[in-house]
N, C-alpha and C positions, 0 to 999 in steps of 0.2 A: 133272135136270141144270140144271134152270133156278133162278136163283136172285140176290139181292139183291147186289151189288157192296157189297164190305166198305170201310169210309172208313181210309187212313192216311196217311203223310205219310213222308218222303223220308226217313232219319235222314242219308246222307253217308258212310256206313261209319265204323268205327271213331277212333277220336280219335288221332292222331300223339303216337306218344311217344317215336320214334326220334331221337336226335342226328345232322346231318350229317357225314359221315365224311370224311376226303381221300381222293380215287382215285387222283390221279398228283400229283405234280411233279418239277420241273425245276429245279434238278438234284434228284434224289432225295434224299428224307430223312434223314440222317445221311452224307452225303456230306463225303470227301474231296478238301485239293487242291483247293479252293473260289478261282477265277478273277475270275469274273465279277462283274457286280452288279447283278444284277434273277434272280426267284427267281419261278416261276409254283405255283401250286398249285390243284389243279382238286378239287371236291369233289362228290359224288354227289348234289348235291340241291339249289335254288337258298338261298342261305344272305345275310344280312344283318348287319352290324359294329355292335355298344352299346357305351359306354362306353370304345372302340378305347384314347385316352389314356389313362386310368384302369388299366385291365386287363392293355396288351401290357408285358409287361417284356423290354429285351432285354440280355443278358448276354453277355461284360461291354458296357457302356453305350455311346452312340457319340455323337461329339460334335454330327453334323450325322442331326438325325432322319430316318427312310428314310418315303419316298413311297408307302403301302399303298392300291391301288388295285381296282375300283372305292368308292366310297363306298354306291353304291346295289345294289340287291337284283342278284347274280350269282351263277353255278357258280365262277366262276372268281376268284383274288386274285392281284394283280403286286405284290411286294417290289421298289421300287426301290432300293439302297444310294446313300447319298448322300455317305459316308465312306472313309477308307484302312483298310483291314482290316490290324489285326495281324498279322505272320507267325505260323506256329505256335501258332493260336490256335483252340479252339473256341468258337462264337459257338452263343448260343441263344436265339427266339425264342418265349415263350410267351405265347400272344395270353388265358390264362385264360378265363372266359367271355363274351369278346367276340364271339365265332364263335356265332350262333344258324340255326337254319333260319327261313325267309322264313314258313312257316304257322305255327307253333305256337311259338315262339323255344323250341327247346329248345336250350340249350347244347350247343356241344362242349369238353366241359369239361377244362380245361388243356391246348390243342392247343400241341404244343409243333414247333418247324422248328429241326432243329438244324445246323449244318457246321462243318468242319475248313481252314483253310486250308495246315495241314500235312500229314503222314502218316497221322495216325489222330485218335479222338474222345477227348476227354479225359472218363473216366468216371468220376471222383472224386465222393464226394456229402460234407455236410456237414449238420447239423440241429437243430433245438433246438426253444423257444417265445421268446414276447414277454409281458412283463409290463407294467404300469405300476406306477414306482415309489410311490404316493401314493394312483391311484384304484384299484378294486377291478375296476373293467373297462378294460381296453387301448383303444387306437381303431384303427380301421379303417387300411387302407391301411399297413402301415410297412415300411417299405424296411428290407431286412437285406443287410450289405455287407462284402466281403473287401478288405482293400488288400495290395498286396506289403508285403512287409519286403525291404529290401535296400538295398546300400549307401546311396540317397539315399534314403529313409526319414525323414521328418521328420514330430512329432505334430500337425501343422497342414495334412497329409491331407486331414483330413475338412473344412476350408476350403475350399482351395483344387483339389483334385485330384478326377476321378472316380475310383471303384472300379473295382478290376479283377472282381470279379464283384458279381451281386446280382440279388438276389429279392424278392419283395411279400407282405405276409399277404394280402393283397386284401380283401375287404371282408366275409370270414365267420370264415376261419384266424385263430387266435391262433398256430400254429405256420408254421414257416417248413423248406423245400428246398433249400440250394443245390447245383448238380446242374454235371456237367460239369464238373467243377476238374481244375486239376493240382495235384499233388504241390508243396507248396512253405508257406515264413511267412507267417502272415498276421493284419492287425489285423481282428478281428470286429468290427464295429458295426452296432448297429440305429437308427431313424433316422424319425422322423415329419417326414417334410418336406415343408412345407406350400408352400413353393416350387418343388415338384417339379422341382428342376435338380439333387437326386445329392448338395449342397455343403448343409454345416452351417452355418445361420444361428442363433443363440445367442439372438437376440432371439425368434424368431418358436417354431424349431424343437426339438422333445424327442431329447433323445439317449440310451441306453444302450449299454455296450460293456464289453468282456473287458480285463481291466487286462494282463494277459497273452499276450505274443501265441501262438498256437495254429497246429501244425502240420497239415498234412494229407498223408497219411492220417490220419485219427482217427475213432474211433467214440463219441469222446463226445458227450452229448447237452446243450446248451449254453441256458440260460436267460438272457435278455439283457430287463432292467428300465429303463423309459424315465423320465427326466427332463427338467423344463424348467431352466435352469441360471436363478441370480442372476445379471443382469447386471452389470458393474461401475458405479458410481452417475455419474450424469451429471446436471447440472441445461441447461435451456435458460430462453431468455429470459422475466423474469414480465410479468405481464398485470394490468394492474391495472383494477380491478373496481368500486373505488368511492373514496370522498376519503380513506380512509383503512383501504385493504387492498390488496396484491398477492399476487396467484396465479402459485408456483413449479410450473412441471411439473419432474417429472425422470423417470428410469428407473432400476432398480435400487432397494435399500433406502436408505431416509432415517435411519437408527439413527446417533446421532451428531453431524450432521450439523452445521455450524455457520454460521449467517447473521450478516452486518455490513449494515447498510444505512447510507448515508451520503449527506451532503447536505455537500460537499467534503468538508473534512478534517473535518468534525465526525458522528460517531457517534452515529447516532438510536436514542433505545429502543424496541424491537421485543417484539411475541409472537408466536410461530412456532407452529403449529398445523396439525392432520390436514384435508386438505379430505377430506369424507366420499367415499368410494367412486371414489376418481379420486386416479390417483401425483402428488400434488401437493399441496405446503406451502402453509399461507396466514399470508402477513407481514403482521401488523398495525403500525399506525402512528397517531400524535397529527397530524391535518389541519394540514399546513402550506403557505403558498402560497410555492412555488418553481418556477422551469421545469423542472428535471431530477433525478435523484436516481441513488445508484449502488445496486448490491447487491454486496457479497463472497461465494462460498459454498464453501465446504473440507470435504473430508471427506477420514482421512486424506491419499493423496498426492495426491488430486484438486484442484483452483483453478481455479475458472471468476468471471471479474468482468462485470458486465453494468451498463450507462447507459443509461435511457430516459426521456422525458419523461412530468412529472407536466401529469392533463388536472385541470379543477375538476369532479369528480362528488360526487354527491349521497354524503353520510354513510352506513353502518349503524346501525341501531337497535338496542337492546335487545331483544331477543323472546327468550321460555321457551316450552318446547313439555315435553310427558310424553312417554315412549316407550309406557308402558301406559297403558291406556284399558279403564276399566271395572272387567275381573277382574286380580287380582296374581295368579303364579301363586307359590309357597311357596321355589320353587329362585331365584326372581325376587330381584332388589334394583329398589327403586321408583327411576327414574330419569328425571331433567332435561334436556334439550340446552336451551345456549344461541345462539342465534346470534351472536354476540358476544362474545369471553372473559371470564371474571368474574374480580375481583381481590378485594374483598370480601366477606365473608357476614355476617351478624347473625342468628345462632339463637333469638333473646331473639325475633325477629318472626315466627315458624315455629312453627305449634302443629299437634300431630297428635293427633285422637281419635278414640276407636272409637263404636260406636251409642250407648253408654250415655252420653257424653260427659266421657267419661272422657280423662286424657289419657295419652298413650302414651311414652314413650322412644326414642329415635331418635339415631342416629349421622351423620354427613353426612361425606361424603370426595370432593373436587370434582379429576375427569380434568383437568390442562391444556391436556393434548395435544387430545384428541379434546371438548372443551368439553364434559362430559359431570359432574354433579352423581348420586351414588348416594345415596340414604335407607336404611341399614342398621338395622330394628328387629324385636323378637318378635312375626312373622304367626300370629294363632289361628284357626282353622278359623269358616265360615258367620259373618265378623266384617264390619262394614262401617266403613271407614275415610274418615277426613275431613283431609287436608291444607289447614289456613289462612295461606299465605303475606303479609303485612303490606308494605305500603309499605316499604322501605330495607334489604327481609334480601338484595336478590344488588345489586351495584353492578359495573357492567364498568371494562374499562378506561378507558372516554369519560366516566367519573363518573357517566351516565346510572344510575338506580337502578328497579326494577322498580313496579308498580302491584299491587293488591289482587289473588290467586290465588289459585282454589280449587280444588282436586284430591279426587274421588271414588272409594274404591277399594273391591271387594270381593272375600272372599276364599271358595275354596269349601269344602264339606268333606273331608277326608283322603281319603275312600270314592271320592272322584270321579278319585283318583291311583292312579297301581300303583306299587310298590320291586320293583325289578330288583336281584337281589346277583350278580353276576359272580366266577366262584372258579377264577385262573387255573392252568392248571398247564402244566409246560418250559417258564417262563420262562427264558431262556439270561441274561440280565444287566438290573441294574437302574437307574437310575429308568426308566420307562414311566411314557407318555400312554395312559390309556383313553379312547375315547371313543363317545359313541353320536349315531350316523348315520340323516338320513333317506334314502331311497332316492338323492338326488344328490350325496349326500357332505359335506351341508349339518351342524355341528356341535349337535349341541342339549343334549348334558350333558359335562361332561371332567370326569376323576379323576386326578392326578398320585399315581403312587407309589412311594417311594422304597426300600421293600422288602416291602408288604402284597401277599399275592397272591388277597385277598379283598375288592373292590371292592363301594361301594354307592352305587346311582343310587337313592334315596330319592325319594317325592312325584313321580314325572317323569310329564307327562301321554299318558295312555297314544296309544297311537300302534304301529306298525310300523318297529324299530329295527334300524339295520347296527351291528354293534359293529366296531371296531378297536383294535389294538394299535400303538403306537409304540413302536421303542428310543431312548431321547433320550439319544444319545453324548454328548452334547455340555453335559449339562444344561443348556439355557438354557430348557425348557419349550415347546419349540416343534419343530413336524418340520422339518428343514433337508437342502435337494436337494443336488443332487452337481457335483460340477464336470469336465469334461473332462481339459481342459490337466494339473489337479492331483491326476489318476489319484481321484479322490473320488467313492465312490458315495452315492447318497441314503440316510439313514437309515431302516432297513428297518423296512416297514409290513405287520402281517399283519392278516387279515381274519379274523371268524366265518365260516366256511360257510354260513351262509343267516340270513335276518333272523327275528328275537326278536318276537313281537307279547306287549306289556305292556297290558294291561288295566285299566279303574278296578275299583279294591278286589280288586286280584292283587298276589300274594307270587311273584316270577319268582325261582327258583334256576338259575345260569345256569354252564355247566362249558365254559370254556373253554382249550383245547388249542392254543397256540399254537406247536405243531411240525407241527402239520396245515396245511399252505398251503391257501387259497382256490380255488377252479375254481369259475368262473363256469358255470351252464348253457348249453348251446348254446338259439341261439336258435331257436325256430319257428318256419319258413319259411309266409307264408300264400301261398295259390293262390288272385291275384288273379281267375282267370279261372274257377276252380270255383264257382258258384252253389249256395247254402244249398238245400237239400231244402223240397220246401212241405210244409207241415202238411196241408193241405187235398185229401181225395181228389175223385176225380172220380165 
């Protein structure tokens, strides 16, 4: 009986995997005939609030937010009301997974506290999904919302007025519940409001919504695609930059748009051009010393006139910069940005050869908008190219003329590409944008076609490809969002179901089915708190 005391160690019992449950409250959970305004709820286990703002949606919405107390670890939560409760109203608060237990935060997931301030629960339900009109994945959080129809019903709603009900995807759902309705019209709208106050702001906020309004009872299952709208075009005051440029910001599209700059009555010549990566024009101008100067700027019904003083700053220079550096790739045109607009060119001072020096053929076609020079000529495979630009071939507007430029390019061989051929089928109507996508939505080849339903991504360096489809109502070549107000939804974007990997020296045949919509996978959740297995025995 005698014997060596065995070594071990405590484990704690079992690992909590139970969620906190409610035990009681006050008044009771789906209670009628709702009085009062403070609301107790006691739960069997001490429980802790995440993300409280984020998570609690209460429906319909109230204008003065209620007091959910304690903040820190308790059994027990007080709902303070801090608003006038609608008559005959049911109210619901679903805290989602805000509600965790104090040890292991396991959610109580969509604890929902509902009451009646009437006779009974209104138990109507309504349902759908969220899409995004453009990307291929939705975002997080979007508010889905009923307004009345009735007599004073006006489409400027979702401005100014809260909804009479509303629900959240929360931060995993791409579908959405609305639960507790009554019987009655009503405008759907979905709603990424990044303001979180309920009300549609057009600058900031994505909207989708039913052009039609929808009764309830109904059993249909309703899909609601988000857009950001075009704003209407605005300019604000410019900024000027150097002796002889100003920076227009504005908002909304610039397409059109018509600049006067003046110095009194007399009208100065101007070049109006893209400032790179930022909503704003840049006016160029011939350095003249003046104190003030004006700007006119119109676009259809728009007129905004603006006065400010010119300072003495330093000129811009001429500078040329390549976009490519190194290798061209074959779907490439060799391309120039200037700092500076160019007015000028002289091709007589522009020589291109290959290794053997030999010289080459080339076409040139100079952007104005975006100061941008293309070289358009026949790339042959494992070829190395020599661009020699000569003293007075680019001249800008300031008569400033360039210096001696050498450019090195080379090309690789075919084998190091993959052609992807794309063979669409239900197609519903044409022209169609193809395009292919890297994982962020980023563009890297486009095919317009006007009735071919056999697309070719030739030469594309291989890579891991999102394909998409665009319907372009509009033929202007470009996908265009939708607008509220003028009942317009965005021109509808389908996606491939799962990404294409192209390969160098692969022949990809590619069938795609554009009646099949997109479903993103669910994502996988990791458990931060579960630790990797060791390799390593004992």
């Amino acid at each position: 009986m005698i014997g060596c005391a065995k070594r071990g160690s405590i484990t704690g019992g079992l690992k909590d995997t139970l969620a906190p449950v409610l035990k009681i409250s006050f008044p009771k959970n789906f209670s009628t005939n709702f009085k009062g305004n403070e609301i107790k709820l006691t739960f069997d286990e001490y429980i802790k609030l995440k993300d409280l703002k984020k998570q609690l949606i209460i429906s319909p919405p109230m204008k003065n937010e209620p007091l959910i107390l304690p903040t820190t670890t308790s059994k027990y939560l007080t709902i303070k009301i801090n608003d006038t409760l609608q008559p005959n109203t049911t109210y619901s608060f679903n805290f989602g997974q805000s509600i965790e237990d104090n040890n292991e935060g396991n959610p109580y997931n969509q604890f929902k506290y509902v009451f009646s301030t009437g006779e009974h629960i209104d138990s109507l339900t309504l349902g759908g999904s969220v899409k995004d009109s453009y990307n291929k994945e939705v975002e997080s959080f979007v508010s889905v919302m009923l307004y009345d129809v009735n007599d004073k019903f006006k489409d400027s709603v979702v401005y100014n007025e809260t909804p009479r009900y509303i629900t959240n995807t929360l931060d995993s759902l791409k579908t959405f519940k609305l639960e507790n309705l009554k019987a009655g019209k009503y405008l759907l709208v979905a709603m990424k409001d990044y303001n979180s106050n309920n009300k549609f702001n057009p600058k900031k906020d994505k909207i989708g919504f039913k052009k039609q309004f929808i009764t309830i009872p109904n059993d249909t299952t309703y899909e609601l695609k988000l857009f950001k709208e075009v704003i209407p075009f605005k300019a604000y005051k410019p900024i000027q930059t150097s002796g002889n440029k100003l920076i227009l910001p504005y908002e909304g599209r610039s397409n059109d748009v018509k600049i006067t700059l003046k110095n009194g009555t007399e009208i100065l010549p101007t070049i109006i051009t893209k400032f790179p990566k930022k909503d704003s024009l840049q006016v160029w101008y011939k350095p003249l010393k003046v104190d003030s100067l004006a700007i006119a700027v119109t676009k259809d019904k728009y007129q905004a006139n603006f006065r400010f003083k010119i300072k003495d700053q330093k000129k811009d220079t001429l500078n040329i910069s390549a976009v490519q550096a190194g290798i061209l790739n074959f779907r490439e045109q060799f391309t120039l940005e200037s700092a500076t607009p160019l007015t000028k060119f002289d091709n007589s001072k522009i020589k291109l050869i290959n290794k053997d020096s030999v010289s080459v053929d080339f076409k040139m076609e100079y952007d104005d908008f975006n100061q941008q020079l293309y070289f358009d000529f026949k790339k042959e495979p494992s070829e190395k190219y020599t661009f020699r630009i000569m003293p007075g071939a680019f001249t800008d507007y300031l008569g400033k003329s360039n210096n001696t430029i050498i450019y090195k390019l080379t090309t690789k061989n075919f084998a190091d590409y993959g052609n992807l051929s794309v063979n669409l089928q239900n197609v519903k109507h044409f022209p169609v944008i193809v395009q292919l996508t890297n994982e962020k939505g980023d563009v890297l080849a486009s095919e317009y076609s006007e009735n071919n339903t056999k697309i070719e991504f030739n030469l594309v360096e291989p890579a891991l490809f999102w394909l998409r489809l665009i319907y372009d109502d509009n033929k202007n070549k470009e996908w265009d969002s939708g607008n509220y107000l003028e009942k317009r939804q965005a021109e509808e974007v389908v996606y491939f179901s799962k990404a294409i990997d192209v390969r160098a020296n692969w022949d990809v045949d590619q069938v795609f089915d554009v009646s099949i919509p997109y479903t993103p996978e669910p994502k996988k959740k990791v458990d931060k708190k579960k630790k990797p297995k060791s390799s390593m025995g004992l």
